[in-house]
ROLUM-622996 format. One line per 4 residues: number of its first residue (from 1); their letters; for each residue z, y, x of N, C-alpha, C, O. Coordinates in pm, 1 decimal. Layout:
<recs>
NUM = A = Z:Y:X:Z:Y:X:Z:Y:X:Z:Y:X ~ ...
</recs>
This chain:
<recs>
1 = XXXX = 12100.4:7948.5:8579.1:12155.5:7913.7:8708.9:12044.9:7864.3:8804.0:12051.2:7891.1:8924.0 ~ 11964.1:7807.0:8762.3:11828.4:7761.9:8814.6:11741.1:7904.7:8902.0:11702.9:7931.0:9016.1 ~ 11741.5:7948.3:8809.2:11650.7:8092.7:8865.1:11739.1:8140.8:8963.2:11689.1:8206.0:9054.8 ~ 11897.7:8115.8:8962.0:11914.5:8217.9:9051.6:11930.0:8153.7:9196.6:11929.4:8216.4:9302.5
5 = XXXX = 11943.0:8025.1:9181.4:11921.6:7924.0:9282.9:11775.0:7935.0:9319.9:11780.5:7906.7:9439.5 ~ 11660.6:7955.9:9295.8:11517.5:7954.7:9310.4:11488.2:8091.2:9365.1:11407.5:8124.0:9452.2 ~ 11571.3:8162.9:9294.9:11527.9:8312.0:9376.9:11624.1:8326.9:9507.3:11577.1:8402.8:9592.1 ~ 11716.5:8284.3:9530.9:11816.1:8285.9:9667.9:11771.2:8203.6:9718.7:11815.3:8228.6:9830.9
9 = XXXX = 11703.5:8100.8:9733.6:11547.1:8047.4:9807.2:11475.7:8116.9:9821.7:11499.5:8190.3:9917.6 ~ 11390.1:8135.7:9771.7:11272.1:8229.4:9776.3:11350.4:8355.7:9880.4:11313.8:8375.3:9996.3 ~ 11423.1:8406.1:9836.6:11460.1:8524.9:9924.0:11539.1:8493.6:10095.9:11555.5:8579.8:10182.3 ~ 11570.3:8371.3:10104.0:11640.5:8389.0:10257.3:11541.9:8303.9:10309.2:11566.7:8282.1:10427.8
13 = XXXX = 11395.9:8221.0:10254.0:11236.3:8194.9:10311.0:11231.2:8308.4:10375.2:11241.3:8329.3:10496.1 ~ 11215.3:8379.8:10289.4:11124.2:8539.7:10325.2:11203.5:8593.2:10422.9:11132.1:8625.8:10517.8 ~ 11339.4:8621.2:10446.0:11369.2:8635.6:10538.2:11394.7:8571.9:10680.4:11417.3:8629.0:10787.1 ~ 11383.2:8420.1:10647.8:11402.0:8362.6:10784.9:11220.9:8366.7:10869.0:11189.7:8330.9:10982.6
17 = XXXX = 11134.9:8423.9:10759.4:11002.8:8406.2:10809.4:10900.9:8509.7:10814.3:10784.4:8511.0:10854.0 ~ 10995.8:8615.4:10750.6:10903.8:8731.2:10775.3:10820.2:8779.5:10653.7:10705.9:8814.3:10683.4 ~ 10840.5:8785.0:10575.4:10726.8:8775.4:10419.3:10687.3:8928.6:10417.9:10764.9:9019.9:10445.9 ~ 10555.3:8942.7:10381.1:10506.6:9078.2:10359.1:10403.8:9128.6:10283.8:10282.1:9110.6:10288.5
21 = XXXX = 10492.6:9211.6:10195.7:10414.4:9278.3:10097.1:10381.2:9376.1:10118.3:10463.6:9465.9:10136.0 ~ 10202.0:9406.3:10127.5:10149.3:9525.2:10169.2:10142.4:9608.9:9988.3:10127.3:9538.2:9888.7 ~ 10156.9:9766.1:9978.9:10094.4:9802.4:9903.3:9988.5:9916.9:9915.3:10027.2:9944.8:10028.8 ~ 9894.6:10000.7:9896.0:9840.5:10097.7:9910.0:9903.7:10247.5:9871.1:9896.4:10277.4:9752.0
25 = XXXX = 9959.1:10334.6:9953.2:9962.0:10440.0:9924.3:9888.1:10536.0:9925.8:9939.0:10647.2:9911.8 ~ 9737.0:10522.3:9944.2:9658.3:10678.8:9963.9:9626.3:10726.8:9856.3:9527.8:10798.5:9874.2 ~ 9673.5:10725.1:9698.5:9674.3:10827.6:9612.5:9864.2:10915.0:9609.0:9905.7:10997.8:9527.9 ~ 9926.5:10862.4:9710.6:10036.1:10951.7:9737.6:10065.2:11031.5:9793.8:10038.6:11033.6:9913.9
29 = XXXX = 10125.2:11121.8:9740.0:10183.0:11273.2:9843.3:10276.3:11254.9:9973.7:10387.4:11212.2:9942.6 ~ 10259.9:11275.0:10102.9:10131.2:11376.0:10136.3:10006.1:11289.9:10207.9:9936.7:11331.4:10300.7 ~ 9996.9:11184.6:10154.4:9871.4:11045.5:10220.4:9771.1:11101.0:10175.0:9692.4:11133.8:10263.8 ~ 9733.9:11130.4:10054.4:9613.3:11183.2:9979.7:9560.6:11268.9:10039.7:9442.9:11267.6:10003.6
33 = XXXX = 9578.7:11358.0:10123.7:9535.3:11459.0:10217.8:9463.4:11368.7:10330.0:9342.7:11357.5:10351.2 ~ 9565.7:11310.9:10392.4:9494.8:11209.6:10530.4:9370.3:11154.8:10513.7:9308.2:11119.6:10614.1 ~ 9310.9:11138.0:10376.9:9204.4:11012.7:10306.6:9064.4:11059.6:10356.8:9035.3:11152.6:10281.6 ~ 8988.1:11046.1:10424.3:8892.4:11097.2:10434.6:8874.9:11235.0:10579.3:8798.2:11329.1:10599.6
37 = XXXX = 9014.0:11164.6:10663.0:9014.7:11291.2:10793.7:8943.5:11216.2:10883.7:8943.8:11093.6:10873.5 ~ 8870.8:11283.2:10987.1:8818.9:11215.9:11078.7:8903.6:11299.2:11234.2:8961.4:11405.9:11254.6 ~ 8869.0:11181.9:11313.0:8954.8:11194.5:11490.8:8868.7:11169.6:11538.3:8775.8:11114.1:11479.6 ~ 8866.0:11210.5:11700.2:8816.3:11172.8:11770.1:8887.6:11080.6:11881.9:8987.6:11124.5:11938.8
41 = XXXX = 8841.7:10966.1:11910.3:8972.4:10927.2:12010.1:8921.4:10997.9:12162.2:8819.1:11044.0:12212.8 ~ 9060.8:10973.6:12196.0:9070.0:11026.4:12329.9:9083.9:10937.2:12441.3:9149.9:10984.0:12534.0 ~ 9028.3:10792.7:12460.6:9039.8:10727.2:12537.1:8980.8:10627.7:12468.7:8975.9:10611.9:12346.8 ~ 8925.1:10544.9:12576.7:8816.8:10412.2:12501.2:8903.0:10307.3:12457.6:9005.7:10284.2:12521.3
45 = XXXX = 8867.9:10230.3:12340.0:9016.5:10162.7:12317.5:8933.2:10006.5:12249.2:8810.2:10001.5:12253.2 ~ 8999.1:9909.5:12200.8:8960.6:9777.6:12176.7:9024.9:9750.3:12052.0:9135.0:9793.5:12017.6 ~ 8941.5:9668.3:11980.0:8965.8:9639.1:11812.9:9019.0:9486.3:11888.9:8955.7:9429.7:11978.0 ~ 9138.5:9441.7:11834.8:9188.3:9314.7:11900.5:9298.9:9255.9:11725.7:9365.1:9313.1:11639.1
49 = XXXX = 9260.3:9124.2:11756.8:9415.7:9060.3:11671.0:9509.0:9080.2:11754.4:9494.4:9114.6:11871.7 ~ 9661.7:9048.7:11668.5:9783.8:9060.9:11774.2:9871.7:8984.6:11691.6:9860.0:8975.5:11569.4 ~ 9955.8:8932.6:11757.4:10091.5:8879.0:11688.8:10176.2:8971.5:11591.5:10251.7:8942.6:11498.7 ~ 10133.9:9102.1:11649.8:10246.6:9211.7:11570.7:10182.2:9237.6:11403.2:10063.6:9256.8:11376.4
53 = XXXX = 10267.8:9233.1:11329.8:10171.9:9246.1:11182.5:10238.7:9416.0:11144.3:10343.1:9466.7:11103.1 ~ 10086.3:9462.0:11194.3:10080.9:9617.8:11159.4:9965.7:9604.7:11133.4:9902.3:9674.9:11212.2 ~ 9866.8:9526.8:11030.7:9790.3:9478.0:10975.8:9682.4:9376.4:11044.5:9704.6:9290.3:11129.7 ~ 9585.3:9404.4:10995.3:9466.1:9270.8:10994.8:9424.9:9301.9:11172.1:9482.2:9232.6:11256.2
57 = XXXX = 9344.0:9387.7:11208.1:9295.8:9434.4:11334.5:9356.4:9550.1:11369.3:9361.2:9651.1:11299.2 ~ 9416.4:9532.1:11508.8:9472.4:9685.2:11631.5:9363.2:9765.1:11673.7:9285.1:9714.5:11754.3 ~ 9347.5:9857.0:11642.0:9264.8:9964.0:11746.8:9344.5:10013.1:11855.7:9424.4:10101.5:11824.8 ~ 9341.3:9970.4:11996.9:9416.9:10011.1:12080.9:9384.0:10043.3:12211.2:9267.3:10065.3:12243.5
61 = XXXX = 9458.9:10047.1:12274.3:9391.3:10172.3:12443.6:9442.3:10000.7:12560.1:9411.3:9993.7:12679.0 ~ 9507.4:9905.9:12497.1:9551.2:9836.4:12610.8:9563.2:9622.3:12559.7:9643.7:9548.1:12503.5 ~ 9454.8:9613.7:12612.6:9428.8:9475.5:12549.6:9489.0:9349.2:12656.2:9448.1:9233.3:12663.4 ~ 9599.6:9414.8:12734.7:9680.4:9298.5:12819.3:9839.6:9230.5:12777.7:9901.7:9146.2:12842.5
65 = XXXX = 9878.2:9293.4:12656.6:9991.8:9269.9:12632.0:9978.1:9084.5:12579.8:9882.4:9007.4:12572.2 ~ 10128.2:9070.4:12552.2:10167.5:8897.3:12522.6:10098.6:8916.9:12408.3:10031.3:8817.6:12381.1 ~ 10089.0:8997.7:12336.5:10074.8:8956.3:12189.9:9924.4:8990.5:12131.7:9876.2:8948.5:12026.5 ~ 9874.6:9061.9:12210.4:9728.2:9049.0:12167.2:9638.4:8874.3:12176.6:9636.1:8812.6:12283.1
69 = XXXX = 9582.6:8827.5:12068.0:9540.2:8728.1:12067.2:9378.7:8711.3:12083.5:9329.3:8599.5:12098.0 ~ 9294.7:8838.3:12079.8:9146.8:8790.2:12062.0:9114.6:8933.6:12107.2:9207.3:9014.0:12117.4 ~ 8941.2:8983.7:12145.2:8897.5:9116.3:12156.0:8777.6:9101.5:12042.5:8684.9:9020.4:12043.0 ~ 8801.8:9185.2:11963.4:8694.9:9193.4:11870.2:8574.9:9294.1:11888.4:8472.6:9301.0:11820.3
73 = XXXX = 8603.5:9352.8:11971.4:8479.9:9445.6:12020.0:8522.3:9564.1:12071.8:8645.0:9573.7:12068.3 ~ 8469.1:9652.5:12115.9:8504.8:9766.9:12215.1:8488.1:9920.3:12143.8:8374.6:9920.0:12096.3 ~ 8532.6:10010.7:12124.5:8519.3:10144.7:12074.7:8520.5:10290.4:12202.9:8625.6:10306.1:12265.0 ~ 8450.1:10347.2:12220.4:8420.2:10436.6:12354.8:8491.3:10570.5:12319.1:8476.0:10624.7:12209.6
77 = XXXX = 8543.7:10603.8:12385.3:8625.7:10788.6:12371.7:8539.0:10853.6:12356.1:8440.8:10841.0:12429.3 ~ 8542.4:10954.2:12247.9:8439.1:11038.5:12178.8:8408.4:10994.4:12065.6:8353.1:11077.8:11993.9 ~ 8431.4:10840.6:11999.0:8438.3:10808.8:11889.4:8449.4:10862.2:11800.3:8572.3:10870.1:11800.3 ~ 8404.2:10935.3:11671.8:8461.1:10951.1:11517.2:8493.4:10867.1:11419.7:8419.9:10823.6:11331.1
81 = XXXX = 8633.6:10840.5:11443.6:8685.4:10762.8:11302.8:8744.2:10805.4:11207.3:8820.4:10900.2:11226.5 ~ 8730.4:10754.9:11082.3:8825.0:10828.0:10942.4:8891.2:10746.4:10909.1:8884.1:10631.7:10953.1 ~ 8987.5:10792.9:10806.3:9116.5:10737.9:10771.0:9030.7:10721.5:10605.0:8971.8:10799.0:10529.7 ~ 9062.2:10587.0:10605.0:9006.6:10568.4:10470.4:9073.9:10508.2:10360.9:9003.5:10489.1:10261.7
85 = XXXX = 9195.2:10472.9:10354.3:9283.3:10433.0:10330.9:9460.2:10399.4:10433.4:9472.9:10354.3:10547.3 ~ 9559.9:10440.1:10342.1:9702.8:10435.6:10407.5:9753.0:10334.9:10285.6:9745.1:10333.8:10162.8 ~ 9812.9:10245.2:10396.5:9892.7:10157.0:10295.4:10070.2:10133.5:10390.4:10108.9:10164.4:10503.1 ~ 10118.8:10082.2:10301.5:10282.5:10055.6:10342.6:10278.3:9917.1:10337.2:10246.9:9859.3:10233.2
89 = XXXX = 10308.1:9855.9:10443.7:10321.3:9739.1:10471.5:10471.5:9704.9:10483.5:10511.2:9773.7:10577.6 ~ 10593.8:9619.0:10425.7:10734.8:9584.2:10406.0:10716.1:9436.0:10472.5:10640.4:9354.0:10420.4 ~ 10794.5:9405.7:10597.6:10806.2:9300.4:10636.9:10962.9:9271.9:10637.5:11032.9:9338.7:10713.5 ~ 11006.4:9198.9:10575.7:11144.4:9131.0:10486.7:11232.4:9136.2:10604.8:11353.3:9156.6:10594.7
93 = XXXX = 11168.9:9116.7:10721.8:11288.9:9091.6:10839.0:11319.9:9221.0:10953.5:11418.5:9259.7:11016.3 ~ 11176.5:9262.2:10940.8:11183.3:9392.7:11005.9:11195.6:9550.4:10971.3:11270.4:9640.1:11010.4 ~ 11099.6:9543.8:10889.7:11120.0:9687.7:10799.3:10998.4:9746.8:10718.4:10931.6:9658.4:10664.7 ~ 10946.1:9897.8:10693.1:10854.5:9949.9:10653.0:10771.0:10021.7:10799.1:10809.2:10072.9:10904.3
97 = XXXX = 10607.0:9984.2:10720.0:10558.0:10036.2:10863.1:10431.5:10096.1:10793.2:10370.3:10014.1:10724.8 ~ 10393.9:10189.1:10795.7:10257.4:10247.1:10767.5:10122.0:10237.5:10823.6:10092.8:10274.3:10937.4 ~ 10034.9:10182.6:10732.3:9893.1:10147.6:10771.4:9816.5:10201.8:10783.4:9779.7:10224.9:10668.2 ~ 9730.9:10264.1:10869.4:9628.6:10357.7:10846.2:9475.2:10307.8:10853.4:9403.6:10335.6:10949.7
101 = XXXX = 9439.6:10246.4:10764.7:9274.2:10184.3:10763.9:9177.8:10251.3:10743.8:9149.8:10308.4:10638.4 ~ 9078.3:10250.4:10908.2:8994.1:10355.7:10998.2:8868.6:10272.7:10985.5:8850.2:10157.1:11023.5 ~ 8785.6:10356.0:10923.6:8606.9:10324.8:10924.0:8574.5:10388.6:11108.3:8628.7:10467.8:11185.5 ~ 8462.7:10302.5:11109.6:8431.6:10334.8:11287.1:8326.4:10312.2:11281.8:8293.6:10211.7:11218.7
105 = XXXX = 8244.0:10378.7:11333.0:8078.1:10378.4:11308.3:8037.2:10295.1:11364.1:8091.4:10276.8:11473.1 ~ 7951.5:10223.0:11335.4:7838.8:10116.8:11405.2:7936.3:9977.2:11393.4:7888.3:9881.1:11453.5 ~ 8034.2:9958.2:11341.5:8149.3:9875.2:11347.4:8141.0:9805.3:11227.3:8158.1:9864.1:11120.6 ~ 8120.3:9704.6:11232.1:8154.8:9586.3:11099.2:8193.7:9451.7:11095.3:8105.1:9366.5:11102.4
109 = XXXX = 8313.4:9417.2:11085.0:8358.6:9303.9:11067.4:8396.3:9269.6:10957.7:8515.1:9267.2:10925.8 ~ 8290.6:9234.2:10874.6:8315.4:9214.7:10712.6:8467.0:9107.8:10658.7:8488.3:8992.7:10696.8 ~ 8539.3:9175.9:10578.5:8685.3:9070.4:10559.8:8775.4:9091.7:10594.5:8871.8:9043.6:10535.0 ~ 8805.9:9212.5:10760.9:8847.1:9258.2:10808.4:8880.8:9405.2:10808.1:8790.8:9485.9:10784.7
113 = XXXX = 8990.3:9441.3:10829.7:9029.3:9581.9:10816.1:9098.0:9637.4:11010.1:9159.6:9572.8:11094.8 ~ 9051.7:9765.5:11008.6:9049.2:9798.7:11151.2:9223.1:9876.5:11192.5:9292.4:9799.8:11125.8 ~ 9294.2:9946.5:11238.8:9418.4:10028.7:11207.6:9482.3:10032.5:11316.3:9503.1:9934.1:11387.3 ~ 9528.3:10174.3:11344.8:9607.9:10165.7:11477.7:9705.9:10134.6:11482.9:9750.8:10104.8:11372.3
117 = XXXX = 9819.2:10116.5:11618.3:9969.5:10089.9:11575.9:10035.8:10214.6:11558.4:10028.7:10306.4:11640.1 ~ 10114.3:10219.1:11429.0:10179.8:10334.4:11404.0:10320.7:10321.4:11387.7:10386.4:10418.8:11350.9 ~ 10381.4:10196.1:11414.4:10520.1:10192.5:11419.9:10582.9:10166.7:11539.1:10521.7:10141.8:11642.9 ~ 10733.4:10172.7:11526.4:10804.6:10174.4:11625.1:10798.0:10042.2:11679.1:10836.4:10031.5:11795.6
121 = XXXX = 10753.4:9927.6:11614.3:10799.0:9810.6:11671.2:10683.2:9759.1:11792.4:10687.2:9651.4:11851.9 ~ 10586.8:9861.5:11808.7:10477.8:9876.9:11898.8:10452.6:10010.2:11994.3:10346.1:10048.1:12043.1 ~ 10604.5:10078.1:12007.0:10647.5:10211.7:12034.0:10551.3:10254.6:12172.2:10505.3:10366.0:12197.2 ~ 10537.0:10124.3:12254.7:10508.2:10148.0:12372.7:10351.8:10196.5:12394.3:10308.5:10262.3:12488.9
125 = XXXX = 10261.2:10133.1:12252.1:10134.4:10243.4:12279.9:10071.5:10292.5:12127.4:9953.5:10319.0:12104.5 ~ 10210.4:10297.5:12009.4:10167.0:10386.3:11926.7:10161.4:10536.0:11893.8:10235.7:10628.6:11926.4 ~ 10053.9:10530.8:11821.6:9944.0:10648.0:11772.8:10050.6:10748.7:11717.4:10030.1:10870.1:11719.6 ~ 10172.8:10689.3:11664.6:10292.7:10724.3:11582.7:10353.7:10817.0:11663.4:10380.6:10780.2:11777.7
129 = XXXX = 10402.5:11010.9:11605.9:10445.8:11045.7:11708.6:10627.9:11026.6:11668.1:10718.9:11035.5:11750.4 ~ 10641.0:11002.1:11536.4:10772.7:10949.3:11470.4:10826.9:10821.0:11536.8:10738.7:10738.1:11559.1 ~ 10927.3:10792.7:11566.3:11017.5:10680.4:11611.6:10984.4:10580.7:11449.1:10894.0:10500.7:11425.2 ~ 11110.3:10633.0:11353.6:11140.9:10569.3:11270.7:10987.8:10650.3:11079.4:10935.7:10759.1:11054.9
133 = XXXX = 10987.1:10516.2:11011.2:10899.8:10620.7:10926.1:10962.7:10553.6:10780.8:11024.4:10447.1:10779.5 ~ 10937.9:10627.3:10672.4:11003.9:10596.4:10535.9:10875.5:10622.6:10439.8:10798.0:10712.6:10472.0 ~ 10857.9:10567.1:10354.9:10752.5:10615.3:10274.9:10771.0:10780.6:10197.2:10883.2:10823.5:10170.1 ~ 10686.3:10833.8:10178.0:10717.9:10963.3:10181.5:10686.9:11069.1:10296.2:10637.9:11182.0:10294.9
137 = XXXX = 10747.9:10965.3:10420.0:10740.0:11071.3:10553.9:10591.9:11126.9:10603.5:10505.6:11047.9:10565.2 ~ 10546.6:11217.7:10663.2:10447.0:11239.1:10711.5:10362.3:11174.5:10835.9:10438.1:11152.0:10930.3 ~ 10283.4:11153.6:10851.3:10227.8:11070.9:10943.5:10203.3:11175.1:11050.4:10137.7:11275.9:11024.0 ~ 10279.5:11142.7:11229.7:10161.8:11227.7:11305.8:10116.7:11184.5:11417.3:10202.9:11128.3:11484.9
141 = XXXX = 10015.1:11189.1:11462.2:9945.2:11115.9:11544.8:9898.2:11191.0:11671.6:9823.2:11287.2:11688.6 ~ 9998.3:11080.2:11787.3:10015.1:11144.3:11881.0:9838.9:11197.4:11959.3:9740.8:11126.6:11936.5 ~ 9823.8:11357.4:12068.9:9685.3:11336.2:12071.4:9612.5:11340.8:12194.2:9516.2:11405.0:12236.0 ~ 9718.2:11218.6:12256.0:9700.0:11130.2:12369.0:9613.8:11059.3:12340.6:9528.4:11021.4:12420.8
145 = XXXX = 9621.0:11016.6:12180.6:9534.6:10908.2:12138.6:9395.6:10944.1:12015.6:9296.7:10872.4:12000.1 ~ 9417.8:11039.9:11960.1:9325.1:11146.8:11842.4:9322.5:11247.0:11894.4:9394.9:11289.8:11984.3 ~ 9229.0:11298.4:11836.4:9242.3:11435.1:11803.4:9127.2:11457.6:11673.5:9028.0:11387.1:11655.1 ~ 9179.1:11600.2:11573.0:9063.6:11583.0:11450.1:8988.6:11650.8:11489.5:8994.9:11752.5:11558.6
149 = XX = 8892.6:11583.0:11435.8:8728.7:11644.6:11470.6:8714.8:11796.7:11412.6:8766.0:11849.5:11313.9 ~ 8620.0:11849.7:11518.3:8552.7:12005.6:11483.4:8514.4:11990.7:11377.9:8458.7:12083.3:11318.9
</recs>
């Protein structure tokens, strides 16, 4: 009776606060393909923190919103970045959102991981050309914002 009192704690925490368990999917079908693609962006964009947890650092085209908190440095259009890992990030209150963690040349913030917004809950300038995404689903990236390299 204990445990189940400890876990119906534990579980309406996590939901009144958001709890999130990231895992890695890039040895999954069809992610394993993405691993190692390179883009070019199509507009100069800014590595920033944000309130929104679609991971550690935003790569993004617009560093005025409420929720951006810091500028971590600047990235120029014509850029080549790769996808070096996809992970699934589950936030207890909101939903599943897919990670895409991008090596960027000349770029190092050791501790830190870089990633665009690819979910809906950042609809207004994600990379995402999907509304809604499920693990499994395919990733596509709108190319307003990429495009893959020659």
């Amino acid at each position: 009776m204990q445990l189940i009192r400890a876990s119906t704690v534990g579980m309406l925490f996590c939901l009144s606060i958001g709890c999130t368990s990231v895992t890695d999917i890039s040895h999954e079908s069809p992610y394993q393909e993405m691993i190692g693609q390179c883009y070019v962006l199509q507009q100069d964009m800014l590595i920033q923190e944000t309130c929104w947890v679609v991971g550690d650092l935003v790569l993004s085209i617009d560093g005025t919103g409420f929720c951006f908190d810091g500028n971590m440095g600047e990235v120029p259009k014509g850029t080549e970045v790769t996808i070096s890992a996809i992970k699934e990030r589950v936030e207890w209150s909101i939903g599943r959102c897919p990670q895409l963690i991008l090596e960027i040349p000349d770029i190092e913030i050791p501790g830190r991981e870089v990633s665009p917004p690819v979910c809906s809950r950042v609809n207004e300038f994600s990379w995402g050309k999907e509304f809604l995404w499920s693990r499994g689903s395919e990733i596509y990236l709108k190319e307003e914002y990429v495009k893959p390299c020659e």
